[in-house]
N, C-alpha and C positions, 0 to 999 in steps of 0.2 A: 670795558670789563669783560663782556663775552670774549670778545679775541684772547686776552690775555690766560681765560679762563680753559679755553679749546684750548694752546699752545702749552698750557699746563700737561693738560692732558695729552695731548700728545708725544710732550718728553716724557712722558711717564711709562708708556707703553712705547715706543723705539729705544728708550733707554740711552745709556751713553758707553763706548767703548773701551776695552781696557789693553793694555799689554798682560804676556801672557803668563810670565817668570812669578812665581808665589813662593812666600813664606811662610803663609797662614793656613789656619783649616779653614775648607768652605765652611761660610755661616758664620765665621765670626770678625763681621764687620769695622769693628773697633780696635780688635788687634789685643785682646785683655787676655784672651787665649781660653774663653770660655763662649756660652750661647747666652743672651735673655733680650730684655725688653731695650737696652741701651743699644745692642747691635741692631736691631730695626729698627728704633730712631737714629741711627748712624746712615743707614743705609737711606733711608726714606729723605733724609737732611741733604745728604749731597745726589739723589734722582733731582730732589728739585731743586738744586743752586745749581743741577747739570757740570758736579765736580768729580764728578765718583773716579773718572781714569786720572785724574791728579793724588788720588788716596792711594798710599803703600799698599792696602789693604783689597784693592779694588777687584784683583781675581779672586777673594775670599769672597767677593759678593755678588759672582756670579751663579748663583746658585741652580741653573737650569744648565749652565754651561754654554748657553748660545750665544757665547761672546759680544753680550749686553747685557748692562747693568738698567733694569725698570721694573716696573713693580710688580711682575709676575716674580721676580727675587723676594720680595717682601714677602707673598703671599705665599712664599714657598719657606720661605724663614720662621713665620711668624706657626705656621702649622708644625716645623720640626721643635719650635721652642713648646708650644702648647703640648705635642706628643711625648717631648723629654729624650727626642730620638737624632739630635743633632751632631754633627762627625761623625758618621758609619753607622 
């Protein structure tokens, strides 16, 4: 269970990679063309099934832009939803 539990952790913080061509606004994960609470459970669902560069969506979810998707994107999502200040 420990192992499993570090490795979690880990993908969570390296995050996973994406190509770089977008059709979405940053921050919205889901692709609905808005911001809320579904878009970080979108994003948080596939950091940990380690799918995010398989998602259409997946430059929408880089939200630091450091070309990885992990949960410093959450924690940057979950603060523009809270502010009301998400896309621009």
């Amino acid at each position: 269970m420990k192992y499993v539990k570090s490795c979690l952790i880990i993908t969570m913080f390296l995050g996973v990679g994406y190509s770089v061509d977008c059709d979405y606004d940053i921050g919205d994960a889901n692709g609905d063309g808005g911001w809320n609470v579904l878009d970080i459970v979108s994003l948080a669902n596939c950091i940990l099934a380690e799918n995010c560069g398989d998602s259409p969506t997946a430059c929408a979810m880089d939200l630091n832009g450091d070309t990885s998707i992990n949960v410093l994107d959450i924690v940057i999502l979950a603060n523009c939803i809270l502010a009301g200040n998400c896309g621009g």
